[in-house]
ROTORLO-772508 format. One line per field, with one value per atom (N, C-alpha, C): x, y, z. Coordinates in steps of 0.1 Angstrom, whole numbers, plus 2048, in hexadecimal, padded with zeros to 3 digits. Atoms other than C-alpha are relative to their C-alpha. Layout:
BEGIN
c1 = c(X;...) $
c2 = c(Y;...) $
c3 = c(Z;...) $
This chain:
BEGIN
c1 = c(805;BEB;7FE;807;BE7;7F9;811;BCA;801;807;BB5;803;806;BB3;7F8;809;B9C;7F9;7FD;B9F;7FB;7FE;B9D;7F1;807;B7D;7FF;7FE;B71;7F0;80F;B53;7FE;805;B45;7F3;80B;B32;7FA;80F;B13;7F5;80E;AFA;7FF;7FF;B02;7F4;80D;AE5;808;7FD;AFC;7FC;803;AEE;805;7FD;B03;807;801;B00;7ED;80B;ADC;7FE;80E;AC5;801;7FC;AD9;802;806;ADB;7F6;80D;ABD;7FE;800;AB0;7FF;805;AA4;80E;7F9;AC0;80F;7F2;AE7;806;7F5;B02;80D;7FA;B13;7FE;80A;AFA;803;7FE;B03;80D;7F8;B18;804;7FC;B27;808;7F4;B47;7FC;801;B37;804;7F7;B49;7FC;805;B32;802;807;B23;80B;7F6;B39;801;800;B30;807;7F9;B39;813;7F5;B5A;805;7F6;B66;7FB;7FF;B5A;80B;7F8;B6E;812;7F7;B8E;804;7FB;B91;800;7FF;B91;811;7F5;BB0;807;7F9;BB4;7F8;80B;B92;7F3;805;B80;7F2;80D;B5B;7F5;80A;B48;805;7F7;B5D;7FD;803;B50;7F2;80B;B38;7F7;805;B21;7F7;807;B11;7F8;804;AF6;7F1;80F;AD1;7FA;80A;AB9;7F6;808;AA7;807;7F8;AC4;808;7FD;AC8;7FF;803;AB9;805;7FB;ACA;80D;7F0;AEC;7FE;7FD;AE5;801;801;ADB;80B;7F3;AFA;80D;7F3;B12;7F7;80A;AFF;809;7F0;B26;7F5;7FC;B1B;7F3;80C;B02;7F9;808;AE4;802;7FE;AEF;80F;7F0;B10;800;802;AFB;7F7;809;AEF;7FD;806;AD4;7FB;802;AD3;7F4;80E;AB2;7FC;802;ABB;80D;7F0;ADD;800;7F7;AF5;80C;7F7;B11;808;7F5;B31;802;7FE;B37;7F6;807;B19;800;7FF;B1B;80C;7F1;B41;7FB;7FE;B35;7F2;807;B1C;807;7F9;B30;80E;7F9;B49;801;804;B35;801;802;B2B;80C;7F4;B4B;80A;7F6;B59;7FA;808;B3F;803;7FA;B48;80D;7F5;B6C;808;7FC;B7C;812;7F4;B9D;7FC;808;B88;80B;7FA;BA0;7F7;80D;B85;808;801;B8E;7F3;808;B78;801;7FD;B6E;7F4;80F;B54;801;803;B43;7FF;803;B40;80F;7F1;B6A;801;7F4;B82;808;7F5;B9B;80B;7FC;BB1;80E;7F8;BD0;7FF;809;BC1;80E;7F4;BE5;807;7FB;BF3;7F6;808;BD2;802;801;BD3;812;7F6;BF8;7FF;800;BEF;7FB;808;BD1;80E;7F9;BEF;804;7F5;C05;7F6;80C;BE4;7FD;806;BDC;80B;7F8;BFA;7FF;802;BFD;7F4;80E;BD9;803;7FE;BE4;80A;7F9;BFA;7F8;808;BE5;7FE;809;BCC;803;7FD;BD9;7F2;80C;BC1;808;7F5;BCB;7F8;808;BBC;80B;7F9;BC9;7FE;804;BD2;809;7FD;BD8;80A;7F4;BF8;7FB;802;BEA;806;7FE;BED;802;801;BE4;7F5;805;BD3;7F1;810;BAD;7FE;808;B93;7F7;809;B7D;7FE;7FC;B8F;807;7FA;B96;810;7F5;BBB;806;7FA;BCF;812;7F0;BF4;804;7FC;C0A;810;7F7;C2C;809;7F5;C4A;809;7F2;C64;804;7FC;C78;7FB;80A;C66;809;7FF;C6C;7FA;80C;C5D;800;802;C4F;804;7FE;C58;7F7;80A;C3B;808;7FF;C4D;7F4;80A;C31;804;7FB;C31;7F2;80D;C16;806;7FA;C1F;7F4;80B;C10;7F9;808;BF4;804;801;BF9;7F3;810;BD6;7F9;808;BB8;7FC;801;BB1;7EE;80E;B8F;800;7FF;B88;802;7FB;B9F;7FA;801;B9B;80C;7F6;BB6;80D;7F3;BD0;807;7FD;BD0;806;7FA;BCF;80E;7F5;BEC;809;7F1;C01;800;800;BF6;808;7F5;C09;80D;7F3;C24;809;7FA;C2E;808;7F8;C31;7F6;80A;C1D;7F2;80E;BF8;7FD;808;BE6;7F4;80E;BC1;7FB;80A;BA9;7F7;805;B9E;7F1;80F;B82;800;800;B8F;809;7FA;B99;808;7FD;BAA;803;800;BAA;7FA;806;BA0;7F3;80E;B7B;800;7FE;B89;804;7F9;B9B;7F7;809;B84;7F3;809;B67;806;7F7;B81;7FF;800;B86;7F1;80C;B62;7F5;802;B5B;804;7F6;B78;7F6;805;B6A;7F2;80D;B47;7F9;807;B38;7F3;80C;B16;7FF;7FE;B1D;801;7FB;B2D;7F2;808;B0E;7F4;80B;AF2;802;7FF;B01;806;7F9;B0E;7F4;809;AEA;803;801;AF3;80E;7F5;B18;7FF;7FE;B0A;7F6;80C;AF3;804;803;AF6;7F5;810;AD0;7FF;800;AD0;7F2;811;AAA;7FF;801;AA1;7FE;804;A93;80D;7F5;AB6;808;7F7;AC5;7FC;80A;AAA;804;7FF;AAC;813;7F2;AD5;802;800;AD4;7FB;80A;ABA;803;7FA;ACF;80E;7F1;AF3;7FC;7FF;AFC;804;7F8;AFF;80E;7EF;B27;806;7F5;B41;80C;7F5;B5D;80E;7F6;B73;802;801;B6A;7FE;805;B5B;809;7F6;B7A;80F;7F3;B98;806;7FA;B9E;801;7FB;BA0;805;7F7;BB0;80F;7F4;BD1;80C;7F4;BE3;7FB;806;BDB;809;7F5;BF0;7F6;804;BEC;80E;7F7;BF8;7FC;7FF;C03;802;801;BF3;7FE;805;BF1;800;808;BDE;7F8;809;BCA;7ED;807;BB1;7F6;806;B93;7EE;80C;B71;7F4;80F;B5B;7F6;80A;B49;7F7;80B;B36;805;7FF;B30;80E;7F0;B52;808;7F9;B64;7FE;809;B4F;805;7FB;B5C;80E;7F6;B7C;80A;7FB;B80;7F9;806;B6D;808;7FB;B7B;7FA;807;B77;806;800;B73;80E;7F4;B8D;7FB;802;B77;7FF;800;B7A;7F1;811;B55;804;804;B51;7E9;811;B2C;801;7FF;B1C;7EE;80F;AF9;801;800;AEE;804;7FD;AFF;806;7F9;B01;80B;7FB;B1B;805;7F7;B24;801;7F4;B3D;7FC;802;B3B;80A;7F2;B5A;7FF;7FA;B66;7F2;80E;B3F;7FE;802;B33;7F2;810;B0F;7FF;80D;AFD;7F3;80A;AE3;7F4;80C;ACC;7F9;804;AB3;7FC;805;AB0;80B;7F6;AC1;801;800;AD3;80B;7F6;AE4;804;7FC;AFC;804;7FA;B00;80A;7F9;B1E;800;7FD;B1F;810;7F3;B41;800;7FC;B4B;7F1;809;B27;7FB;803;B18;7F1;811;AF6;7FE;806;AE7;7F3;80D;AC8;7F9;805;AB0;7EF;80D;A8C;7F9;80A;A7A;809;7F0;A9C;805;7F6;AB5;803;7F7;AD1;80B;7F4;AE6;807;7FB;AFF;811;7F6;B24;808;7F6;B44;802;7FC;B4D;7F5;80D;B29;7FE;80A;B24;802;803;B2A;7F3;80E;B09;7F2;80D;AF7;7F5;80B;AEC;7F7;80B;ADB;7F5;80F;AC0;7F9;802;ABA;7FC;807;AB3;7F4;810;A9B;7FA;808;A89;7F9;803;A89;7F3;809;A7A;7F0;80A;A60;7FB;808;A50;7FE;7F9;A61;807;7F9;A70;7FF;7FF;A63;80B;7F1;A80;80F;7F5;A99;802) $
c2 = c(7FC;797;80F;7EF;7BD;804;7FE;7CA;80B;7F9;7D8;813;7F3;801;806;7F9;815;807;7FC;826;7FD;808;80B;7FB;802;804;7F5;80A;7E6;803;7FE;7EE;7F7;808;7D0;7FE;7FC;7D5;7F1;809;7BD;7FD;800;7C8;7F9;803;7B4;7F4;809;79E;7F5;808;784;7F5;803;77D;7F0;80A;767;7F3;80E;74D;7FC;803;749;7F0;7FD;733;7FF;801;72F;80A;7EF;753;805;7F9;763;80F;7F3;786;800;801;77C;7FD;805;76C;7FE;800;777;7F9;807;765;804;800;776;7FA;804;768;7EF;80E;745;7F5;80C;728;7F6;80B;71D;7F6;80A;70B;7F7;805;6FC;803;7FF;70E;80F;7F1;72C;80B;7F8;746;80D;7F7;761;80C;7FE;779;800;803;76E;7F7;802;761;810;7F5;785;808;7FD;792;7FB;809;776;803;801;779;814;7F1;7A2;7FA;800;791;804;7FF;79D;80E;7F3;7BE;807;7FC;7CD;7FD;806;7CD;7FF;802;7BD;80C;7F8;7DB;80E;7F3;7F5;7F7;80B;7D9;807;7FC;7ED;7F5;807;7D6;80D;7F7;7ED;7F6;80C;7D4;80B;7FE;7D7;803;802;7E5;7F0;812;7BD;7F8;807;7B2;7FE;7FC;7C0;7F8;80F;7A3;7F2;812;787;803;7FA;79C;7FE;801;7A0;7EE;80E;776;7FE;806;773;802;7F7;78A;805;7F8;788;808;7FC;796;812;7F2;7B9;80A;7F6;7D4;800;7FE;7DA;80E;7F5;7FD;800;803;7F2;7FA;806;7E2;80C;7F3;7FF;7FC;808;7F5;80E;7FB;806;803;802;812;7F6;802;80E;7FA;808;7FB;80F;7F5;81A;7FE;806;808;803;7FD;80B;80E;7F0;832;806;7F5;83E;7F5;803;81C;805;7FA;829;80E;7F3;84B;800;801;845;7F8;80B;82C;807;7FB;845;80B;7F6;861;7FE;802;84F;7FC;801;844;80B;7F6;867;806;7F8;873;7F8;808;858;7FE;7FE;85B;80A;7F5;879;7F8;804;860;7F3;80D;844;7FD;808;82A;7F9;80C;814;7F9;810;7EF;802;800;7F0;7F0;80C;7C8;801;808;7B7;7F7;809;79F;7F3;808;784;7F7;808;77A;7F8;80A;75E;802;803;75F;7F5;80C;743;806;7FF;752;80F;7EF;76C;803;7FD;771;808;7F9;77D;80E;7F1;791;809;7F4;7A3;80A;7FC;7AB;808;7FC;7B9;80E;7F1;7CF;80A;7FA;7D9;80C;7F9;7E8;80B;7F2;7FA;80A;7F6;809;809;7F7;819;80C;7F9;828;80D;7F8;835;809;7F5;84D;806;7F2;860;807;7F6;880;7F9;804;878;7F3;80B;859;7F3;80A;83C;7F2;80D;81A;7F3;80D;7FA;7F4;80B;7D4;7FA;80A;7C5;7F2;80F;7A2;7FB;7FF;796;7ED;807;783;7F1;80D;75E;7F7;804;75D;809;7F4;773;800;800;779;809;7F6;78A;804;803;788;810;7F1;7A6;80D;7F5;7C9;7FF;804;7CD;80E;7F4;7E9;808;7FF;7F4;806;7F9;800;802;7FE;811;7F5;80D;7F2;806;7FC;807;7F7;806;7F9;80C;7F7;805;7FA;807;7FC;7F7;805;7E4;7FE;801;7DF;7F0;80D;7C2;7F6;80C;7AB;7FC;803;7AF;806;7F8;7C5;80E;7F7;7E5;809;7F9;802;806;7FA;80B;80A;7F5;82A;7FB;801;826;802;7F8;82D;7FE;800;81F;7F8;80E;809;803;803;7F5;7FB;80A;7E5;7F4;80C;7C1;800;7FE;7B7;7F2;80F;79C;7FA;807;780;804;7FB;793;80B;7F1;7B2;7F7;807;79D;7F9;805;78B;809;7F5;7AE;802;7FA;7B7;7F4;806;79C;7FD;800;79A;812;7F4;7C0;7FC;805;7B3;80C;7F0;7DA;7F9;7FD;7CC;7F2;80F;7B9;804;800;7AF;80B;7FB;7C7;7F9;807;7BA;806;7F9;7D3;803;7FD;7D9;80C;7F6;7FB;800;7FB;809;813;7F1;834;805;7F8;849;807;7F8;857;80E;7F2;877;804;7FD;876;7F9;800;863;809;7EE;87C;809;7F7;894;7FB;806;87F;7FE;800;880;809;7F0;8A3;805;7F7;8AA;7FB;807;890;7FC;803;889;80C;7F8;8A7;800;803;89C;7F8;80B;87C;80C;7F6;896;804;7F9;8AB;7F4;80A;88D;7FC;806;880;80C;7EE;8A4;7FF;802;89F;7F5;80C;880;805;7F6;88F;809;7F5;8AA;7FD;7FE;89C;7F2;80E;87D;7F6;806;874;801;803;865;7FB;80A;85D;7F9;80A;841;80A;7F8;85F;806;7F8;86F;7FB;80B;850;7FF;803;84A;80A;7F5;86E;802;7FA;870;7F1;80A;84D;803;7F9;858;806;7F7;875;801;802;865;7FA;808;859;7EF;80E;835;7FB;802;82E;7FC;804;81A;806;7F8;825;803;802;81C;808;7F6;830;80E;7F2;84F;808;7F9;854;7F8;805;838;807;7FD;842;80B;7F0;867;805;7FC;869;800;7FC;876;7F3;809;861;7F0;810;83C;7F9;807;822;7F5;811;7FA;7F3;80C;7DC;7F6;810;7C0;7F3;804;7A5;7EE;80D;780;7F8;804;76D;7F5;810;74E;80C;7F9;76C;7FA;806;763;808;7F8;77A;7F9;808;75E;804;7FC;76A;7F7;806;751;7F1;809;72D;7F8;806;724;802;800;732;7F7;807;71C;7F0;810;6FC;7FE;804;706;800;7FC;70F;7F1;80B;6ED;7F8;810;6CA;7FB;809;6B0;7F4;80C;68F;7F9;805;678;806;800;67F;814;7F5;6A2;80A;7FB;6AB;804;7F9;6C3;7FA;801;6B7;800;7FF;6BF;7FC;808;6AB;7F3;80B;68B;7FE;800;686;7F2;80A;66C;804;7FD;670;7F1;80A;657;803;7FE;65D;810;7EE;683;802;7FC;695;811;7F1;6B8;80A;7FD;6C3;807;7FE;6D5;801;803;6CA;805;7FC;6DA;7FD;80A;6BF;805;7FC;6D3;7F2;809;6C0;7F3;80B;6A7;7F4;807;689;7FE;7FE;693;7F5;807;67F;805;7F4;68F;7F3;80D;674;805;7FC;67A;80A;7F7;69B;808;7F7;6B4;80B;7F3;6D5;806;7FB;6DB;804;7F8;6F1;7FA;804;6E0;801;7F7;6F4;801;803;6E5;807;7FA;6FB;7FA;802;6F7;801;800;706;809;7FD;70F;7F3;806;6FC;805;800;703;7F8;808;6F4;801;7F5;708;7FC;80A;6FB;80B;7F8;70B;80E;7FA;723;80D;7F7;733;801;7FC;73B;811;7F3;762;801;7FE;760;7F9;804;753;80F;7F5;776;806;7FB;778;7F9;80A;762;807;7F8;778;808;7F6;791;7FC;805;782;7FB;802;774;80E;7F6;798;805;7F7;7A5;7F9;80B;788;7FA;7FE;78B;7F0;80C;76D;805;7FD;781;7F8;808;768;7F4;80C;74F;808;7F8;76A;805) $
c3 = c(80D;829;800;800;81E;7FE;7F9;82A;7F4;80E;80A;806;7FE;807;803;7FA;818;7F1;812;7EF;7FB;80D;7DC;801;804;7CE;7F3;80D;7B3;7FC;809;79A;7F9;805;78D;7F2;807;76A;7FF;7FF;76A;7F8;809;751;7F3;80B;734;7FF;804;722;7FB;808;717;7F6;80F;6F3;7FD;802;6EB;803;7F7;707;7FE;802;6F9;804;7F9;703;811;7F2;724;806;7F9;72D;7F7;803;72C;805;7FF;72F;80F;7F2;754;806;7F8;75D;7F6;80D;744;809;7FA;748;808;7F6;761;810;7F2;778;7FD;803;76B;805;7FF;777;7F1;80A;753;805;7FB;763;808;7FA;77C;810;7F3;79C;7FF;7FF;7A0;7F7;80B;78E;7FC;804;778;808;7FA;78C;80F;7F5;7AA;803;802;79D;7FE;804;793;810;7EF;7BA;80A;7F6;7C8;800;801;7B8;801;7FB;7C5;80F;7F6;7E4;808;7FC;7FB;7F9;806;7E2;805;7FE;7E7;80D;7F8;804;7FF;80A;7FE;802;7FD;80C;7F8;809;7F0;7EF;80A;7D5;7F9;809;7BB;7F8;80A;7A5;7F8;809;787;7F5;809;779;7F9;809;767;80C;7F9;781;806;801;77A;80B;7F9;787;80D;7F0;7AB;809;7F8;7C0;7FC;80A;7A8;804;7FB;7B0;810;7EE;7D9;800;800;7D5;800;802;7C6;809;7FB;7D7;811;7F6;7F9;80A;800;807;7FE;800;7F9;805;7F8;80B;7EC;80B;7F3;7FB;803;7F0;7F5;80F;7DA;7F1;80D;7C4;7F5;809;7A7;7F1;80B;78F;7FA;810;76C;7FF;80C;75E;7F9;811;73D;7FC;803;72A;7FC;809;71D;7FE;800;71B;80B;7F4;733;804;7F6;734;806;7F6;743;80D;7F9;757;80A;7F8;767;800;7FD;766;80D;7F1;781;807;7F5;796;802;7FE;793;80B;7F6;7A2;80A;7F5;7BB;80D;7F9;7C6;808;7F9;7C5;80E;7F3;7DF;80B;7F3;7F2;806;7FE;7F3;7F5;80D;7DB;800;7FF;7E2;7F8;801;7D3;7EE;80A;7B9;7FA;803;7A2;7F5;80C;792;7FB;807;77A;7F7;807;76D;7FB;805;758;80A;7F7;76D;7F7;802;755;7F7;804;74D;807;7F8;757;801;800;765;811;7FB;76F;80C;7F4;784;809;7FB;79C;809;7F9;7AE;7F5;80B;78E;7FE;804;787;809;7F6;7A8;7FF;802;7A2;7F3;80B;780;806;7F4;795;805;7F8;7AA;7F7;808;791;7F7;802;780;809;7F8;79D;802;800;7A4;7F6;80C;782;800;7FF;788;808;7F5;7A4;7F9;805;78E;7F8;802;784;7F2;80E;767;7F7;807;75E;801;806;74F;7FF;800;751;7FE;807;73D;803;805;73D;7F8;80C;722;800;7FE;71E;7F3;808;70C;7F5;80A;6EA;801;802;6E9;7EF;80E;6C2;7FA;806;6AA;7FD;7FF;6B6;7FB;80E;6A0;80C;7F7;6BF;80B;7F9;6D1;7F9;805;6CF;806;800;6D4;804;7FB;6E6;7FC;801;6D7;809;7F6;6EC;800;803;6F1;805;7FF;6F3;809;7F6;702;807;7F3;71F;80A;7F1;740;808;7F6;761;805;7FA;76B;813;7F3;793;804;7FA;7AA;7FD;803;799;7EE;80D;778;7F8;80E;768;803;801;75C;7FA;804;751;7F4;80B;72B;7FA;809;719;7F2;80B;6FE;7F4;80A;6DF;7F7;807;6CF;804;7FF;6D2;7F2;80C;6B5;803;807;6A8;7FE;805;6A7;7F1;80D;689;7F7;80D;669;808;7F5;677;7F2;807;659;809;7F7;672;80B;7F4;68E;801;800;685;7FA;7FE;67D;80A;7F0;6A0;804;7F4;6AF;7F7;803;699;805;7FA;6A6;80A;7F5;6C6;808;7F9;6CF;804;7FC;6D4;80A;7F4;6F4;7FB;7FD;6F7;807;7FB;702;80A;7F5;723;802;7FD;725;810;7F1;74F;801;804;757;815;7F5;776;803;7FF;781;80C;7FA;79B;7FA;802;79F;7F9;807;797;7F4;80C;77B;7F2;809;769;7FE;802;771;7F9;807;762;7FA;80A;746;7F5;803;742;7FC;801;743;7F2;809;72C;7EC;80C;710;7FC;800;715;809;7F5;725;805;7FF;71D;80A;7F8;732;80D;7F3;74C;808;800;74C;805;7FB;74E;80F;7ED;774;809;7F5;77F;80C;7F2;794;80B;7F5;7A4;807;7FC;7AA;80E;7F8;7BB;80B;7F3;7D6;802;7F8;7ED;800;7FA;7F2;7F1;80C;7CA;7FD;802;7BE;7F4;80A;7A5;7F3;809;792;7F8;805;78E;7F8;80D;781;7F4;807;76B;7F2;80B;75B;7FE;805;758;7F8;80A;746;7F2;810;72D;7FC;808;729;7FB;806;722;7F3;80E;701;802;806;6F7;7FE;805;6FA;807;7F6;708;806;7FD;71D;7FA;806;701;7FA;805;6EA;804;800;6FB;809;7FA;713;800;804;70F;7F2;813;6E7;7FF;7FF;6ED;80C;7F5;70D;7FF;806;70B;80D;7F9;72D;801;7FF;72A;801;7FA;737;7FD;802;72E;80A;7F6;748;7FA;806;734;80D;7FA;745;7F9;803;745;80C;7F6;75A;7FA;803;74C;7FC;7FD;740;7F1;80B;727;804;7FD;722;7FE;802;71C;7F8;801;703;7F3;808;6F1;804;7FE;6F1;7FF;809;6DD;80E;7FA;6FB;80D;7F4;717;7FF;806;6FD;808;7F7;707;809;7F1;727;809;7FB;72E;801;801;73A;7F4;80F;71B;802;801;719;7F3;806;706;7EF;80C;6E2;801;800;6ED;803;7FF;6F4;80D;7F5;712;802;7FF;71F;815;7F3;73D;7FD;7FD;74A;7F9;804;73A;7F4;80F;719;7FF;802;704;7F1;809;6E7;7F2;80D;6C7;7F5;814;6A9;803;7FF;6B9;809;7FB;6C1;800;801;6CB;803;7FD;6D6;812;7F5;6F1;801;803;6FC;813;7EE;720;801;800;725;804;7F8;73C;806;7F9;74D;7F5;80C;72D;7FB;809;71C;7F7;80D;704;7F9;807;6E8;7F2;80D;6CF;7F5;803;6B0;7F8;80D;692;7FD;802;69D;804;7FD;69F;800;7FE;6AB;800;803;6B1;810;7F5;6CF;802;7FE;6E2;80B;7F4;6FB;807;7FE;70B;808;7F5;720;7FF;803;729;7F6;80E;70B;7F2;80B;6F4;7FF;804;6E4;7F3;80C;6D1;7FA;808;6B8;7FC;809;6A9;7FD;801;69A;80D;7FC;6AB;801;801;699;7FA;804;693;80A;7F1;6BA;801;806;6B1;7FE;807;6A0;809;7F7;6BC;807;7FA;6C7;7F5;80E;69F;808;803;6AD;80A;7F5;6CF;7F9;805;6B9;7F6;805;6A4;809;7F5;6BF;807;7FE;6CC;7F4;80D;6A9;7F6;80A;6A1;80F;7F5;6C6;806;7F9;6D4;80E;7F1;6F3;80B;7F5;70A;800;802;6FD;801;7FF;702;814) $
């Protein structure tokens, strides 16, 4: 086997509150930290599958401060010093712009996979072959390099990446790194469905791949404020909680999509497919599930009659679903939800009320 890069680095983003796995992820405990499938926790599924690219002590995680000791638990594999806990949320570019720094000090040759911690994906031989052909790409001067995932049918769910068609070369895996030409906005399913009749647009995976350097450059050029907030941590080894603390408080609120993909001038996209799915709400949990002959995905004690196409998580209770369809039932200690299919988007409306009507302790 080819022994990982001394280089190659994987940054693990972590901090997400996932809302809308209510009342099963909780503030204490998101659903990266969760075993939905049954075969270990999301988390620890997207660590596992860099195995053999990435060697585990070059394995970043970038979670919530909260979540520091729930991460070592999980990931007991990585030194406590690889795990770097947030303040405060600011979305993804001030998280990559500190996990960047720190990388460059630690290697100024330093390559970063950049994943969410809380995807699926089903063929990790393919995925790492996809990595491969990113990474390369990424070692030519200033170049930026996203995967996008090659549409199956016209989702409203994702943002959506076009990209130049040309004929390329492609490398001995059969992929290839094509130039950007836009990211789009999650569309109505009229858009969606021009986007894949082009043939030009993949999913937005939300995983990036680049050198420490070049994105720092990239980060300078477009966000200087950002630049400017971790320039202290940058510039010194011996990093104090205080320093994080104050260059968080002083980045802006903004994703890496926006605040440096969409005005970056070299961007490169690796059309990828892999069995890839971002999990992001109950609907997708239905059907990534085993199902019974009436189609019901259930996991714990369930009883079901004249109910079909349901996904019920019994928790420690017995539950029974009667003459119900396409309906979501999510049992926890002092929660439950009921919510149909195609209303599990709106499961993170109720997180917020809860938030705003001094219910936090159910969140």
């Amino acid at each position: 086997m080819e022994q990982p890069s001394k280089s190659l680095f994987a940054v693990i983003m972590a901090g997400g509150v996932g809302t809308r796995f209510w009342p099963h992820s909780r503030q204490a405990k998101p659903k990266q930290f969760l075993d939905v499938f049954g075969s270990g926790t999301m988390i620890q599924a997207t660590l596992g599958r860099l195995a053999g690219l990435v060697a585990p002590e070059n394995c970043i995680v970038v979670t919530n401060e909260q979540y520091k000791t729930l991460t070592q638990l999980q990931l007991p594999v990585l030194p406590m010093e690889n795990i770097l806990g947030e303040p405060m949320s600011r979305n993804t570019a001030p998280c990559i712009a500190w996990a960047a720094a720190e990388l460059y000090k630690k290697d100024p040759n330093a390559t970063m996979i950049v994943l969410p911690a809380d995807h699926l994906i089903a063929n990790v031989r393919r995925f790492q072959q996809v990595l491969r052909t990113a990474i390369t790409q990424a070692q030519e001067p200033g170049s930026l390099v996203t995967i996008g995932i090659e549409p199956t049918h016209p989702e409203i769910g994702y943002g959506y990446i076009q990209f130049h068609t040309e004929t390329y070369e492609a490398d001995e895996d059969g992929l290839v790194a094509c130039p950007v030409k836009a990211f789009a906005e999650k569309p109505d399913i009229e858009t969606a469905e021009r986007f894949l009749a082009t043939g030009e647009f993949l999913w937005n995976s939300g995983m990036f791949v680049w050198r420490a350097d070049t994105i720092l450059s990239e980060i300078q050029k477009h966000m200087p404020d950002l630049a400017e907030a971790f320039q202290p941590i940058r510039d010194t080894q011996s990093v104090s909680n205080e320093m994080v603390f104050q260059a968080f408080k002083s980045s802006p609120k903004i994703s890496v999509d926006y605040g440096i993909m969409e005005p970056a001038e070299k961007v490169f996209v690796v059309p990828g497919n892999f069995g890839w799915n971002d999990v992001g709400d109950w609907r997708a949990v239905y059907d990534l599930n085993d199902k019974d002959q009436h189609g019901n995905a259930l996991r714990g004690k369930v009883v079901c009659e004249d109910a079909t196409r349901n996904l019920v998580f019994a928790g420690d209770k017995l539950v029974a679903v009667v003459g119900m369809h396409d309906t979501i039932v999510v049992n926890t200690p002092d929660a439950l939800l009921v919510c149909h299919k195609e209303a599990t988007q709106k499961v993170k409306n109720v997180v917020e009320f809860l938030n705003s009507n001094g219910l936090e302790a159910h969140t």
